[in-house]
PDB file of the backbone (N, CA, C, O) and the ligand in Angstrom, with CONECT records:
HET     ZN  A 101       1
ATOM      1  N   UNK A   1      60.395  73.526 -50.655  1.00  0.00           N
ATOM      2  CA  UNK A   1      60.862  72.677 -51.764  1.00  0.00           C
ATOM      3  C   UNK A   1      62.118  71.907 -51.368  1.00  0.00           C
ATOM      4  O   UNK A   1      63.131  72.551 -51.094  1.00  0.00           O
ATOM      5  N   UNK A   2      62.122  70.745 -51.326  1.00  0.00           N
ATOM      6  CA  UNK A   2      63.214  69.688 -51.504  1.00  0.00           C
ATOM      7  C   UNK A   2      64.712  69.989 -51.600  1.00  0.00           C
ATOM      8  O   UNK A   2      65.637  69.784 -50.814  1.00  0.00           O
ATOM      9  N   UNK A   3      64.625  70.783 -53.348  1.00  0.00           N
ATOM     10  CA  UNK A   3      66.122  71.017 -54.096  1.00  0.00           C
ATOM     11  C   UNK A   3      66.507  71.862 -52.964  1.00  0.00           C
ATOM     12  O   UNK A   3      67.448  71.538 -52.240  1.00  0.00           O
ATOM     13  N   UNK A   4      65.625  73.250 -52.719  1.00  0.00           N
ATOM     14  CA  UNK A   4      66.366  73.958 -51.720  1.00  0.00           C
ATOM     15  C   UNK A   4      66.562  73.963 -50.131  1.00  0.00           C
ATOM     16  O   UNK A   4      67.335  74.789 -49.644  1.00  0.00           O
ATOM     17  N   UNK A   5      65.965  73.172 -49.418  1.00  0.00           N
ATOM     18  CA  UNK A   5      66.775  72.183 -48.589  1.00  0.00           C
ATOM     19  C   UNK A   5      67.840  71.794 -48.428  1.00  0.00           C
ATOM     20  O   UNK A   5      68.700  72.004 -47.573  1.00  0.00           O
ATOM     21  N   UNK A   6      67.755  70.971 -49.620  1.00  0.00           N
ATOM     22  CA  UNK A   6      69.495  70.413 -49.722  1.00  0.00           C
ATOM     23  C   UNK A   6      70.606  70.921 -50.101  1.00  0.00           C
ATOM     24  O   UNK A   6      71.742  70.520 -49.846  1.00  0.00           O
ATOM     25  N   UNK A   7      70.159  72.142 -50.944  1.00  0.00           N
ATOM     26  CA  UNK A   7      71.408  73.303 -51.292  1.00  0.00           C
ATOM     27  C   UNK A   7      71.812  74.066 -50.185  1.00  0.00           C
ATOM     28  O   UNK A   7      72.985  74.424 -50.082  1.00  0.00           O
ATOM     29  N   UNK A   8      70.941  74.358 -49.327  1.00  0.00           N
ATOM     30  CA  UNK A   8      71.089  75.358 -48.155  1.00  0.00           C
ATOM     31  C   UNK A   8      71.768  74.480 -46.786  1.00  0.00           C
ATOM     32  O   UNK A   8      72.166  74.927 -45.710  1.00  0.00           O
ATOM     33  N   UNK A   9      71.719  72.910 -47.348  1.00  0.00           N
ATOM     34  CA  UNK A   9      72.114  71.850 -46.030  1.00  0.00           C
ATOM     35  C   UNK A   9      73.820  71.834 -46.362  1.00  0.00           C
ATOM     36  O   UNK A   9      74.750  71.812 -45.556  1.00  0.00           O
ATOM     37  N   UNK A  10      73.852  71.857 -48.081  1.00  0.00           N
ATOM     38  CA  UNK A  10      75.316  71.647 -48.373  1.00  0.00           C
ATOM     39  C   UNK A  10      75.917  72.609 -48.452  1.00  0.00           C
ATOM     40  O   UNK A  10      77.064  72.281 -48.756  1.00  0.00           O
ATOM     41  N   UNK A  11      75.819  73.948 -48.332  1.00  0.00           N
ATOM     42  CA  UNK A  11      76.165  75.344 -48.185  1.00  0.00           C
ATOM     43  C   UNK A  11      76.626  75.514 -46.544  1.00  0.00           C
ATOM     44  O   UNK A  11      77.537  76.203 -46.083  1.00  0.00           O
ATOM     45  N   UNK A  12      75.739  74.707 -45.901  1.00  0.00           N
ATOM     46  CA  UNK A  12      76.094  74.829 -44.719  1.00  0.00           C
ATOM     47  C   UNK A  12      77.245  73.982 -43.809  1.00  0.00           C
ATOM     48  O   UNK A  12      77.787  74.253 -42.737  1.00  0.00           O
ATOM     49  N   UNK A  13      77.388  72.634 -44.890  1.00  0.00           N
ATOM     50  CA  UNK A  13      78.294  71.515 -44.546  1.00  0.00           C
ATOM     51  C   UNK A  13      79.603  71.853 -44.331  1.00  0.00           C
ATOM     52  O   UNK A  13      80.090  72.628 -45.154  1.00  0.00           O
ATOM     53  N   UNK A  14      80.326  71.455 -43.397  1.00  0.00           N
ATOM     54  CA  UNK A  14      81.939  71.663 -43.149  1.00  0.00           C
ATOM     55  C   UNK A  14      82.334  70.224 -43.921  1.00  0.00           C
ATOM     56  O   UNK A  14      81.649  69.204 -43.849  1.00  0.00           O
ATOM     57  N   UNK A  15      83.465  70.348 -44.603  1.00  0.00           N
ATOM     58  CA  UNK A  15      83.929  69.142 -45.078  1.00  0.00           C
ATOM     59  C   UNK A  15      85.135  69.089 -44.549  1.00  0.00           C
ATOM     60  O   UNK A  15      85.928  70.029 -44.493  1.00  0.00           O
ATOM     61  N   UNK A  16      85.342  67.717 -44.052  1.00  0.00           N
ATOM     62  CA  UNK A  16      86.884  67.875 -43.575  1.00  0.00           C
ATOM     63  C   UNK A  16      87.382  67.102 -44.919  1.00  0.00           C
ATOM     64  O   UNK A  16      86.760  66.518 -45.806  1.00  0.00           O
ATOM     65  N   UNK A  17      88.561  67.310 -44.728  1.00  0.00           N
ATOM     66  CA  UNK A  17      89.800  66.483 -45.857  1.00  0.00           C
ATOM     67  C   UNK A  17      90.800  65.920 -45.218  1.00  0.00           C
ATOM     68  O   UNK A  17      91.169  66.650 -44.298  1.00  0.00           O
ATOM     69  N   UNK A  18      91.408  64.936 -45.299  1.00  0.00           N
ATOM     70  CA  UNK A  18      92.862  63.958 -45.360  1.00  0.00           C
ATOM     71  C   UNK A  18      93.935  65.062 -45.904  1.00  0.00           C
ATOM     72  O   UNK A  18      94.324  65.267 -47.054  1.00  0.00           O
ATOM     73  N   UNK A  19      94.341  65.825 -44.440  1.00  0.00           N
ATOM     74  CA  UNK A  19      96.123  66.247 -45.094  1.00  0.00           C
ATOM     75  C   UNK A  19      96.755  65.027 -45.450  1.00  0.00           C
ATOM     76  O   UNK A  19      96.561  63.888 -45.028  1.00  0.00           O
ATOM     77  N   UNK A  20      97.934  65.677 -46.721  1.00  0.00           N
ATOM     78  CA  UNK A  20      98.287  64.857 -46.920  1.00  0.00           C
ATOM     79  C   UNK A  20     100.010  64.791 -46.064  1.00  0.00           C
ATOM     80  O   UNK A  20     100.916  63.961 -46.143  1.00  0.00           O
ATOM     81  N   UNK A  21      99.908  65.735 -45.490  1.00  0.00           N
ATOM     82  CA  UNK A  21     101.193  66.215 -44.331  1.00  0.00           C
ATOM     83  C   UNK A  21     100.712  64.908 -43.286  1.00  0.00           C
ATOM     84  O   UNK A  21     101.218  63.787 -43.239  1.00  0.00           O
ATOM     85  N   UNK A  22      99.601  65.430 -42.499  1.00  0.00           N
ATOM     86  CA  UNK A  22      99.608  64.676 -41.235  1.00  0.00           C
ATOM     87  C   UNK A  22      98.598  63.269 -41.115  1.00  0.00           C
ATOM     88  O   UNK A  22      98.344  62.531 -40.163  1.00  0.00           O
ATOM     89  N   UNK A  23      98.229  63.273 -42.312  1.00  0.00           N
ATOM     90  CA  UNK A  23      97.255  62.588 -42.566  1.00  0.00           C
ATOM     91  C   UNK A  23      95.738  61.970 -41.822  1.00  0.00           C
ATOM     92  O   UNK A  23      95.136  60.896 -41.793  1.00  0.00           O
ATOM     93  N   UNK A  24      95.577  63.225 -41.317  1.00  0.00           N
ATOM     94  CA  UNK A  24      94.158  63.893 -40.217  1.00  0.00           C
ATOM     95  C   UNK A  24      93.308  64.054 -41.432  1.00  0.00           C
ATOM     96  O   UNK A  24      93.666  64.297 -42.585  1.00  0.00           O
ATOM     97  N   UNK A  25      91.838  63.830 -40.837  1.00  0.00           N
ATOM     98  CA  UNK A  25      91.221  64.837 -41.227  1.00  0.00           C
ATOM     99  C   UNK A  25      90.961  66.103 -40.914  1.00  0.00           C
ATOM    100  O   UNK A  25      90.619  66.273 -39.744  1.00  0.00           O
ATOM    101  N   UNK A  26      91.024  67.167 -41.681  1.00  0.00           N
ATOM    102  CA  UNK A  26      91.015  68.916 -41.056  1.00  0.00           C
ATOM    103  C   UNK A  26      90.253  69.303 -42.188  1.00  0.00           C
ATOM    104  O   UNK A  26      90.443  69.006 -43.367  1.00  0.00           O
ATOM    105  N   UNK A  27      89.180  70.151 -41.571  1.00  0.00           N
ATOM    106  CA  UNK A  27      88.450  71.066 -42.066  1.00  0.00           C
ATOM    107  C   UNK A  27      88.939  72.546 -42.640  1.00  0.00           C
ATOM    108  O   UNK A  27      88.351  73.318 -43.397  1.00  0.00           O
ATOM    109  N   UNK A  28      89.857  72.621 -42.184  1.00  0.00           N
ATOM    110  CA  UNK A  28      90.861  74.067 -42.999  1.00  0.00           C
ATOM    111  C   UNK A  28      91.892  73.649 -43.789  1.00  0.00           C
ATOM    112  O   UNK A  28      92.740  72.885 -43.329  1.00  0.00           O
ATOM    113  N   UNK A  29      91.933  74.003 -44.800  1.00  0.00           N
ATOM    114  CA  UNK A  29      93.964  74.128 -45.400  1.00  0.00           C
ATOM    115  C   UNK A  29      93.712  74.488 -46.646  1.00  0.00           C
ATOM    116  O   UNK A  29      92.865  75.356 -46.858  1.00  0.00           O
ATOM    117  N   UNK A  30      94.203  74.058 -47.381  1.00  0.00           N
ATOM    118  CA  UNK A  30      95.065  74.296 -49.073  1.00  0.00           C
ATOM    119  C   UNK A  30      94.775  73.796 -49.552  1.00  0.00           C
ATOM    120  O   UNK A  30      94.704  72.740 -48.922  1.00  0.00           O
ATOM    121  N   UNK A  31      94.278  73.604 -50.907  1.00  0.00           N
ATOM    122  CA  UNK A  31      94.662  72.666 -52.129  1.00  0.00           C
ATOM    123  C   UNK A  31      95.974  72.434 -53.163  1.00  0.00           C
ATOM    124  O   UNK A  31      96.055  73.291 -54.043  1.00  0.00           O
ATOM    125  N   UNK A  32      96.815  71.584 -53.171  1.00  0.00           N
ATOM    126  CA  UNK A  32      98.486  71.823 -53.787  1.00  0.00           C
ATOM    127  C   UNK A  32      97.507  70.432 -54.851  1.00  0.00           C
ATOM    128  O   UNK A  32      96.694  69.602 -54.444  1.00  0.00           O
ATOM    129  N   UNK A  33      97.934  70.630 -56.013  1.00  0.00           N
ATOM    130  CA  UNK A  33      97.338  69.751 -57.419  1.00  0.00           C
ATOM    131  C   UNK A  33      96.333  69.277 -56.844  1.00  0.00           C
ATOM    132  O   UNK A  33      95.453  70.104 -56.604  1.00  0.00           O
ATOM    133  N   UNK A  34      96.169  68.370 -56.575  1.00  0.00           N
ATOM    134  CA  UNK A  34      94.849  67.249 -56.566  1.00  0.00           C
ATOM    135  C   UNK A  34      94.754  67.338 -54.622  1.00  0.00           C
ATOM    136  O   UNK A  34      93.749  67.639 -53.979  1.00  0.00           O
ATOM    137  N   UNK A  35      95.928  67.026 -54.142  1.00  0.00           N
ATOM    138  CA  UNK A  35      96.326  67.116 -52.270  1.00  0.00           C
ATOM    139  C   UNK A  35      95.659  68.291 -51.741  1.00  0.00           C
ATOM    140  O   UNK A  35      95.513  69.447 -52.136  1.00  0.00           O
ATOM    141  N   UNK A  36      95.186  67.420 -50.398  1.00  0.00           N
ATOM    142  CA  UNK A  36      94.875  68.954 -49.254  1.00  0.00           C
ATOM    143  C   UNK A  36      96.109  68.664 -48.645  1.00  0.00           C
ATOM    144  O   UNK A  36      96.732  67.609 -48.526  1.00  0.00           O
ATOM    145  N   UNK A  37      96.418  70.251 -48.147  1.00  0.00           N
ATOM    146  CA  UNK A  37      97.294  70.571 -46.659  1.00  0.00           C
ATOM    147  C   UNK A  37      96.633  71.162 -45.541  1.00  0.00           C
ATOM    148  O   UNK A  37      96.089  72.258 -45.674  1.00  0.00           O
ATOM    149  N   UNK A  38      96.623  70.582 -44.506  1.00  0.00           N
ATOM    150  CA  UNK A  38      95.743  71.395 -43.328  1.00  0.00           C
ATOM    151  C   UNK A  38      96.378  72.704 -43.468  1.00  0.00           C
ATOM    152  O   UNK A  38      97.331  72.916 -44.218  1.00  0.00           O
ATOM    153  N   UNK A  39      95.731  73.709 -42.606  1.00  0.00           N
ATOM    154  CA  UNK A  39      96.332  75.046 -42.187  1.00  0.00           C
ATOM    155  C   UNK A  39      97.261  75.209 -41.402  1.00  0.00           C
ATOM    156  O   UNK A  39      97.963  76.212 -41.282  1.00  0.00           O
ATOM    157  N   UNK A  40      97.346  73.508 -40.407  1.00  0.00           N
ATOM    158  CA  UNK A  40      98.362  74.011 -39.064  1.00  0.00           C
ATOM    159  C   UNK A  40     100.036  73.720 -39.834  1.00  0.00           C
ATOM    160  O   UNK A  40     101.052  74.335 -39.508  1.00  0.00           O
ATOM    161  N   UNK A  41      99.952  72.558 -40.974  1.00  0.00           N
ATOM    162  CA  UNK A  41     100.570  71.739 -41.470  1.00  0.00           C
ATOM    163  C   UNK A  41     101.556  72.652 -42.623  1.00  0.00           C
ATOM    164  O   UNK A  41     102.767  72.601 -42.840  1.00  0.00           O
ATOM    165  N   UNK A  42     100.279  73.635 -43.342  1.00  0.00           N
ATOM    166  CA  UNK A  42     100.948  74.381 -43.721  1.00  0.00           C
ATOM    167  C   UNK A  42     101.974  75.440 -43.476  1.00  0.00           C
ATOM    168  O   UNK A  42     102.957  75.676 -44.178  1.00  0.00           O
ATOM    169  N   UNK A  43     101.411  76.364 -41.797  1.00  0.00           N
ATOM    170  CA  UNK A  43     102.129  76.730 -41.272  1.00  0.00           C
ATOM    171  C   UNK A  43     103.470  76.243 -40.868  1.00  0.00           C
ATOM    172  O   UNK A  43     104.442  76.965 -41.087  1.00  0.00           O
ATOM    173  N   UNK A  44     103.625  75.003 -40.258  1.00  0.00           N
ATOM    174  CA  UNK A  44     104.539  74.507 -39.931  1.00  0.00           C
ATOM    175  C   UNK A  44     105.442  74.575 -40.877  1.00  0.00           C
ATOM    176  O   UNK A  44     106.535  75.082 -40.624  1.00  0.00           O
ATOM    177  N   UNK A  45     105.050  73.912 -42.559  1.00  0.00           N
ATOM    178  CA  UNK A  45     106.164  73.865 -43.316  1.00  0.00           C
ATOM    179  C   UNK A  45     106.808  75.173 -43.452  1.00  0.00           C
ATOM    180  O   UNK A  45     108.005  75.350 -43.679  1.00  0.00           O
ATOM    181  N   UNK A  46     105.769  76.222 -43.268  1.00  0.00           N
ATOM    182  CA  UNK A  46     106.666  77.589 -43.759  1.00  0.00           C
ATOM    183  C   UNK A  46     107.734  77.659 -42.842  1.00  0.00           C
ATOM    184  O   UNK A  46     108.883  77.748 -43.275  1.00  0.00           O
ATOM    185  N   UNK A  47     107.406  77.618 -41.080  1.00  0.00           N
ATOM    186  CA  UNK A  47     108.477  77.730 -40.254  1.00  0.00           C
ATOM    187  C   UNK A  47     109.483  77.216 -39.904  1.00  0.00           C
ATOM    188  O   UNK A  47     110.286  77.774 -39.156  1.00  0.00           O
ATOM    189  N   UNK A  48     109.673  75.720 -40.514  1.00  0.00           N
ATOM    190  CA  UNK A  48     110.354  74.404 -40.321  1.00  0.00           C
ATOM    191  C   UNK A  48     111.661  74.855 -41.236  1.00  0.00           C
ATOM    192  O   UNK A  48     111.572  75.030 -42.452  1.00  0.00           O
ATOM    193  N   UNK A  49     112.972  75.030 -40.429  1.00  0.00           N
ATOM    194  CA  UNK A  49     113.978  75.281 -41.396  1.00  0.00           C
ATOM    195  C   UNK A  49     114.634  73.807 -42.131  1.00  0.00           C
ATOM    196  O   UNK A  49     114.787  72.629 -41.811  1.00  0.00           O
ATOM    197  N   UNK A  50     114.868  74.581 -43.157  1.00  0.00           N
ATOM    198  CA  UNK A  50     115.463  72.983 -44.094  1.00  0.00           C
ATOM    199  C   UNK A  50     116.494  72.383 -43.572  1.00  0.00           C
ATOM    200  O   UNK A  50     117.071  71.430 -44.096  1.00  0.00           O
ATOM    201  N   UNK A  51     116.826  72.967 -42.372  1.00  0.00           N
ATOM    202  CA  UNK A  51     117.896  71.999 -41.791  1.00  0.00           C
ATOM    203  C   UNK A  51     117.426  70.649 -40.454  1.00  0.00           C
ATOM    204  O   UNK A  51     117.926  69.629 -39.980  1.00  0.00           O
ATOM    205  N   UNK A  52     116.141  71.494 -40.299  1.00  0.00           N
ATOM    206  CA  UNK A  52     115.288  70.240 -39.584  1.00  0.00           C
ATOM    207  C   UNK A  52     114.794  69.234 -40.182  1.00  0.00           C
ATOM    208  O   UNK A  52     114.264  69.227 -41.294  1.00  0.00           O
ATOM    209  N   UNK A  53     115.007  68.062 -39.218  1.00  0.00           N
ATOM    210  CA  UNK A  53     114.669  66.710 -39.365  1.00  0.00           C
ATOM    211  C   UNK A  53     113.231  66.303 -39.970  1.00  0.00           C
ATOM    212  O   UNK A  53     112.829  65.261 -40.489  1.00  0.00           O
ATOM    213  N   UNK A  54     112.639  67.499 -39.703  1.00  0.00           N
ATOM    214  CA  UNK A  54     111.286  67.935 -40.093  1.00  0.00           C
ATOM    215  C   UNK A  54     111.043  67.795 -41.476  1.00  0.00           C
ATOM    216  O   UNK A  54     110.266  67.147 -42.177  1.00  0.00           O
ATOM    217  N   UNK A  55     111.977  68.627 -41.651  1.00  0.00           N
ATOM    218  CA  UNK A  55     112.033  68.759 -42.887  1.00  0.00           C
ATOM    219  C   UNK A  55     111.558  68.253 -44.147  1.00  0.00           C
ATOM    220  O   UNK A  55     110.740  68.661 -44.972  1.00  0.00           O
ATOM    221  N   UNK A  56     112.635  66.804 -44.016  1.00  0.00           N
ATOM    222  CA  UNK A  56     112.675  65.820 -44.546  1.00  0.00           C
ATOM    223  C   UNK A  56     111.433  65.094 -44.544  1.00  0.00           C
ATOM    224  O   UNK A  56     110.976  64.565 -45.557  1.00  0.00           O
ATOM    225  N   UNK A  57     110.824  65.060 -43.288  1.00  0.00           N
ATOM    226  CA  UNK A  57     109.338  64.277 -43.307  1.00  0.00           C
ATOM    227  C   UNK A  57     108.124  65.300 -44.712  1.00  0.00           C
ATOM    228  O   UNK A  57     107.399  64.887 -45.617  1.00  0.00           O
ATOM    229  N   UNK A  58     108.419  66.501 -44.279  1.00  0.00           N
ATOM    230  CA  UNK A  58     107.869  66.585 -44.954  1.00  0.00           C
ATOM    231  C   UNK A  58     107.850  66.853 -46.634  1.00  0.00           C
ATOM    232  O   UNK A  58     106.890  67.240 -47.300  1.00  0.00           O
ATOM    233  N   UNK A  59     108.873  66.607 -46.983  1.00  0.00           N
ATOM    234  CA  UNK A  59     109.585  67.019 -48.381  1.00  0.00           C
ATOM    235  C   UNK A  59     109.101  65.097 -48.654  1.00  0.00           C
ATOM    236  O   UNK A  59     109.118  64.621 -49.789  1.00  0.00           O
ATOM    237  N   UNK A  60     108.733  64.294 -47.474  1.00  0.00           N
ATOM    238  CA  UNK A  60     108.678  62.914 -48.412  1.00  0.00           C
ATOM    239  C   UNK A  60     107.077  63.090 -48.056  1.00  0.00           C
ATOM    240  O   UNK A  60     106.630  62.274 -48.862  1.00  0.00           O
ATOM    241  N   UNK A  61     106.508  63.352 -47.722  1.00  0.00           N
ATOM    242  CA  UNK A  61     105.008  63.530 -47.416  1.00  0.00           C
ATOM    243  C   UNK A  61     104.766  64.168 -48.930  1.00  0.00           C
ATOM    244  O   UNK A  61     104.057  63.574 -49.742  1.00  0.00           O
ATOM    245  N   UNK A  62     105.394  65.387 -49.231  1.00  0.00           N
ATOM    246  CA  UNK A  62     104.867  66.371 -50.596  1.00  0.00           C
ATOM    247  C   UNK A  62     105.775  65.804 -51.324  1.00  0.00           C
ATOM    248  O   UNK A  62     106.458  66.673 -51.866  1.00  0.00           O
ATOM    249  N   UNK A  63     106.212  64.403 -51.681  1.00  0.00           N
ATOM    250  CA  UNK A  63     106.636  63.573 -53.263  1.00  0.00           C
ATOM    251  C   UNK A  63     105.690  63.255 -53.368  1.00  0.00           C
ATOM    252  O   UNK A  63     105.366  63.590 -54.508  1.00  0.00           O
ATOM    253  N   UNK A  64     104.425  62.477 -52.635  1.00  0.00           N
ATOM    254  CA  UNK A  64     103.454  61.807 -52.902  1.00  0.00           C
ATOM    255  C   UNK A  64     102.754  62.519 -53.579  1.00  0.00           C
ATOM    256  O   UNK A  64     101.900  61.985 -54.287  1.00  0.00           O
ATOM    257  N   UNK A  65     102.904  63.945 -53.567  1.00  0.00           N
ATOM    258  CA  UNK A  65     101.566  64.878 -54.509  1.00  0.00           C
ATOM    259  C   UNK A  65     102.578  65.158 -55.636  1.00  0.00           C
ATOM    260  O   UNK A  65     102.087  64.953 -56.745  1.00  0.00           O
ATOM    261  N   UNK A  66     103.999  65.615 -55.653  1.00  0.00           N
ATOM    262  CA  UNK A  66     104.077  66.015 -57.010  1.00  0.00           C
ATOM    263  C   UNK A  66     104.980  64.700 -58.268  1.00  0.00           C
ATOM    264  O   UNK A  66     105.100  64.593 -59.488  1.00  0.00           O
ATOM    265  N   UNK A  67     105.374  64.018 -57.180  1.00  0.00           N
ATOM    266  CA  UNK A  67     105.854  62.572 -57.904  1.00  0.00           C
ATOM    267  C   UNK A  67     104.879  61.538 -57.434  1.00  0.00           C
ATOM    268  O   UNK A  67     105.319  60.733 -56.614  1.00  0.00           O
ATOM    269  N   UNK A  68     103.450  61.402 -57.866  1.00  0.00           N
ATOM    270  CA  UNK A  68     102.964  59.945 -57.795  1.00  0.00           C
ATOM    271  C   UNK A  68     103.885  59.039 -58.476  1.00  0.00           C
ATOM    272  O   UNK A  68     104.944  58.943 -57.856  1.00  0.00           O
ATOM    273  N   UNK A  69     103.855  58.593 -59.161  1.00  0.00           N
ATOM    274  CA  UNK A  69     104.519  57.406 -60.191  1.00  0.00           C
ATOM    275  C   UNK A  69     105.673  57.279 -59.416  1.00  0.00           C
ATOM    276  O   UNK A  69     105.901  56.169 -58.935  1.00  0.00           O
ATOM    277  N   UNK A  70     106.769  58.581 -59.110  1.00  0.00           N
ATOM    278  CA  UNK A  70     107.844  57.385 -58.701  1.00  0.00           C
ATOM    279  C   UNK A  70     107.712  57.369 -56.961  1.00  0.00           C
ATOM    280  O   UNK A  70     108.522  57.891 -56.195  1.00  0.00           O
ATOM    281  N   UNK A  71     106.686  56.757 -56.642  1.00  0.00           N
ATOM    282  CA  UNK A  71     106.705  56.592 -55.292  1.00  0.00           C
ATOM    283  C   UNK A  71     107.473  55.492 -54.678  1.00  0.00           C
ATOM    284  O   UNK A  71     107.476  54.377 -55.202  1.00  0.00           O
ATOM    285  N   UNK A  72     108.184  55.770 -53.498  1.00  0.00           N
ATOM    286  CA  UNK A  72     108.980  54.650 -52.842  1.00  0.00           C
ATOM    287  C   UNK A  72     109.149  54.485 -51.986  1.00  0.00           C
ATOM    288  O   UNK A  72     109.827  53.508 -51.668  1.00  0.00           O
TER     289      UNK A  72
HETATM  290 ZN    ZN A 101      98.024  68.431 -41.635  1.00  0.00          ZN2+
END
């Protein structure tokens, strides 16, 4: 049968997603509101101290998910 074909094709599908960190597509990570985070991306933020330059990239990468509207 047809239907189950295609259930067993999309069960089987890897989907990648657009981090919104590195802006790759990656087949692993997170969902934060509506945003993916890859897995490597996520890691990183945990290890990245707030005093790195890093930092900052990514604290303006994650406005885009929790401040749309005031984007700048
Ligand atoms: Zn990423």
């Amino acid at each position: 049968m047809e239907v189950e074909g295609l259930s067993s094709f999309l069960a089987h599908k890897h989907y990648v997603e657009t981090c919104v960190i590195c802006e790759n597509l990656k087949p692993k990570g997170i969902h934060l509101y509506t945003s993916f985070i890859c897995t490597e991306c996520e890691n990183d933020l945990i290890q990245t101290d707030t005093n790195d330059p890093k930092y900052k990239y990514f604290l303006k990468q994650l406005r885009k998910i929790t401040n749309p509207e005031i984007f700048s």
